[in-house]
N, C-alpha and C positions, 0 to 999 in steps of 0.2 A: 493442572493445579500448581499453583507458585509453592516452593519447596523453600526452606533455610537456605542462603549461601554457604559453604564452610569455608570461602575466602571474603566475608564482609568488604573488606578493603573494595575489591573487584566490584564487587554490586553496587559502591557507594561510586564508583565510578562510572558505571555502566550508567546508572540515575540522570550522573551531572550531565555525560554527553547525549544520552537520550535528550534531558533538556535544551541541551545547545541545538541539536538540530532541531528541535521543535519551537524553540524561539530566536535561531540564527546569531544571536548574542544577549547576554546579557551580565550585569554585575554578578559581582560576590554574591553577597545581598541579596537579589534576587534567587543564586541559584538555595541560597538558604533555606530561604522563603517558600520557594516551591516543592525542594527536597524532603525539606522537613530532617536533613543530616544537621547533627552538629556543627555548630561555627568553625571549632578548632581543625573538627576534623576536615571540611570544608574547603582550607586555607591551606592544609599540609597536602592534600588530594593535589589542588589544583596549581601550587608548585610543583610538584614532580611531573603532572601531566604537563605544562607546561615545559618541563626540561626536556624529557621524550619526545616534545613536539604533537601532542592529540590534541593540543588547544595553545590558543596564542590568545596573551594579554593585551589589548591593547591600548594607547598610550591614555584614554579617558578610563581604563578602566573594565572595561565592558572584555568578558570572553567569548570568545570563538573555534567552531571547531577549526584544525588546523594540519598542515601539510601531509604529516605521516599517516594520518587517517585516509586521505586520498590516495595515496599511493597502497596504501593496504586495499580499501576498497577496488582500485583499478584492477590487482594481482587476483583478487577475489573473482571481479568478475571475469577477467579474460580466465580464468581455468574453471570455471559453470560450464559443464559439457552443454547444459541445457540452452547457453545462448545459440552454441551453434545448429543444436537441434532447432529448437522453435525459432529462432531469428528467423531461419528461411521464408516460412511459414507467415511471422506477422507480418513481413516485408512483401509477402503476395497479396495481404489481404489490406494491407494497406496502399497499394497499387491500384486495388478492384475498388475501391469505397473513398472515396470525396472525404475525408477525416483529418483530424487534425495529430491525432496519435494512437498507436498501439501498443499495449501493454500486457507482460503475463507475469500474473501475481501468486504468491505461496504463505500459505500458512503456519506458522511459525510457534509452537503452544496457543495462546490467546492474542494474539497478533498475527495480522497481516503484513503483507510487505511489497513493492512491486520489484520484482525482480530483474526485469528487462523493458525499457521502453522504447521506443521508434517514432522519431517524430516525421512527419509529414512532410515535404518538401513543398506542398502547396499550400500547409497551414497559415493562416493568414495571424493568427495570434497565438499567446503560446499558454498551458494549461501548468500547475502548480507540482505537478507530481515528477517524482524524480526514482530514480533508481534506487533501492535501500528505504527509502520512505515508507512509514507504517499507511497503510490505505486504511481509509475509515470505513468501517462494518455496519454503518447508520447509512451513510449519505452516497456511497460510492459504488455503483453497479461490480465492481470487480470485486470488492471487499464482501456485500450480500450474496453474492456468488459463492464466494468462499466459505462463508459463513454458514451457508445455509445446508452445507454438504458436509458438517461437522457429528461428530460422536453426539447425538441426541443431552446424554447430560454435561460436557463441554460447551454446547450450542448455547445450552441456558444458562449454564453459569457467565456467560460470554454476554447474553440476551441482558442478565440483571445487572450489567456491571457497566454495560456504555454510558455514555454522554447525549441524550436526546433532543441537547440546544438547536434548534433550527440554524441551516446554514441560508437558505431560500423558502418561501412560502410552500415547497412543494417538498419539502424535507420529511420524513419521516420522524414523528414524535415522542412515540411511547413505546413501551416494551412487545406490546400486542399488538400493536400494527408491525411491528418490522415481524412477529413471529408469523404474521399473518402472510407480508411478501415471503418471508423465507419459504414454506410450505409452499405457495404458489412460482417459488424458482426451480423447488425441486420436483412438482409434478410435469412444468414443462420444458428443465433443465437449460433454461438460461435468464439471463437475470437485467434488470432496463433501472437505469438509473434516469430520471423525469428532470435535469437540472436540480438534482438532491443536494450537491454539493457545490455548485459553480451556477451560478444565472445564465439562463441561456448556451448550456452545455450539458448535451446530451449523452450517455455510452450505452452501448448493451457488451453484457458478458456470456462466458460459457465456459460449463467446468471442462478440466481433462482431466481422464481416468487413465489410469492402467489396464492392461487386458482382464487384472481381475476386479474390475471397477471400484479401487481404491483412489480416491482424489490425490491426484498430482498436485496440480495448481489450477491456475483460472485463465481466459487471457478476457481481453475489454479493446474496444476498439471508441473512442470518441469522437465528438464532431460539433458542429455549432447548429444549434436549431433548426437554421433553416435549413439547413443540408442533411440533417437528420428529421423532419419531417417524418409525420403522424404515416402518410403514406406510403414512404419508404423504408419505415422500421422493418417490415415482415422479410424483403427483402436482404435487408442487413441482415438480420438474426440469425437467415438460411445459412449466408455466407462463413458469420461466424460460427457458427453451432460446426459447420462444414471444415472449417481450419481447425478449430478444437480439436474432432473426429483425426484430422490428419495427423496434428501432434501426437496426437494418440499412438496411432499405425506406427507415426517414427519413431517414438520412445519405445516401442515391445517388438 
C-alpha cells in the first residue's frame, strides 16, 4: 500500500523521472500535465535536478533523463550479487533455446521491474525492454508471473488498478480474465505470454523461490513466433521451469 512520503520534495521527483523514462523526454508542460505537481514547484524540481545532473535540458526544451543516473544505475547493478548468481544460469538457457533474450524480473511493492537482461547474439531484432524498466502485469509473461505469486489482497488491489488497453489483439482485457491467467500460472507455475505485448513476440516465464518457497523473482526467456512455435512451447517451458529450479538451488 502507497504510504505518505515525509520527504514530498523526493516523491515529486521520483514522479518527474518515473515520467521521463516512460516517455524518454518531454517538456515542462507536459511533465505538469501528467504529474498533476504544481507548475512552480515543477520549475524549481527540475532546475536543481538539472544542476545534479539526473536530467539534461535540451536546447528545444524538452527533458531527459541524464548522465548521473547512468552511472548510479551501472554501480547499482554491478554490486546485485544476484547478477552473478542468475547471469550464469540465463546465459545457459539462452544458449539451449533459439531466443531473442533473457530476462529475471522482481517485484518491487506494486511494480514490477526487470532486473537483468541477456540479449541473444543470434537475435535477429531487438525487443523494448531494458534493465530497471517497470514490466507490465497485463501484457508481459514475466510481469503475470510475478504477479500471480503475490499476497492474495496485494494481488487484487494490483488486479483493480492496471491499465487494460489492448497492446495486440491477443492482449488480455479486463480484470477477470487476467485473474483467471494468474490462477492458471500458479496451478501450473509458469506463465506464456501469446504476443500480449509485442506482435509477433512470444516469452514464457517461471517463478524462483526460496528453499521456503517465498518468491524471489521471475526469469522469461523470449523469442519471435516462429521459433517459439505452438510445438515447441512444451519443450521451452521444461527447460525454463528447469533454470528457475536451478537459481533456486544457487541462491540457498
Amino acid at each position: 500500500m502507497n504510504t505518505k512520503s515525509r520527504v514530498p520534495a523526493l516523491d515529486r521527483c521520483l514522479k518527474i523521472l518515473e515520467l521521463l523514462q516512460e516517455k524518454h523526454s518531454c517538456s515542462v508542460s507536459a511533465v505538469v500535465e501528467n504529474t498533476g505537481l504544481p507548475r512552480s514547484s515543477v520549475y524549481v524540481l527540475v532546475d536543481e535536478m538539472c544542476k545534479l545532473g539526473l536530467i539534461r535540458q535540451n536546447s528545444d526544451g524538452t527533458l531527459q533523463l541524464w548522465m548521473k543516473l547512468v552511472s548510479l544505475g551501472n554501480s547499482a547493478c554491478e554490486n546485485l550479487d544476484l547478477r552473478d548468481v542468475v547471469g550464469p544460469h540465463l546465459e545457459s538457457l539462452m544458449e539451449t533455446v533459439d531466443c531473442l533474450a533473457v530476462h529475471y524480473g522482481i517485484m518491487d511493492g506494486e511494480h514490477a521491474y526487470y532486473a537483468i537482461k541477456k540479449v541473444s547474439p543470434r537475435a535477429a531484432m531487438r525487443i523494448m525492454s531494458r534493465e530497471g524498466m517497470t514490466v507490465s502485469l497485463v501484457h508481459a509473461g514475466l510481469g503475470k508471473c510475478l504477479l500471480a505469486f503475490q499476497e492474495t489482497s496485494l494481488r487484487e488491489r494490483i488486479i483493480n488498478s492496471l491499465d487494460y488497453t489492448p497492446a495486440t489483439e491477443t492482449s488480455i482485457k479486463t480484470p477477470d480474465e487476467l485473474r483467471q491467467e494468474l490462477a492458471k500460472i500458479r496451478l501450473q507455475k509458469w506463465a506464456f505470454d501469446d504476443s500480449e505485448g509485442e506482435a509477433e513476440i512470444r516469452c514464457v516465464a517461471a517463478p524462483v523461490f526460496d528453499k521456503e518457497n517465498n518468491l524471489l523473482g521471475a526469469i522469461s526467456i523470449v523469442g519471435t513466433l516462429n521459433r517459439f512455435a505452438n510445438d515447441k512451447i512444451p519443450a521451452i517451458v521444461e527447460m525454463v521451469k528447469q533454470c528457475s529450479q536451478n537459481i533456486t538451488l544457487s541462491l540457498n
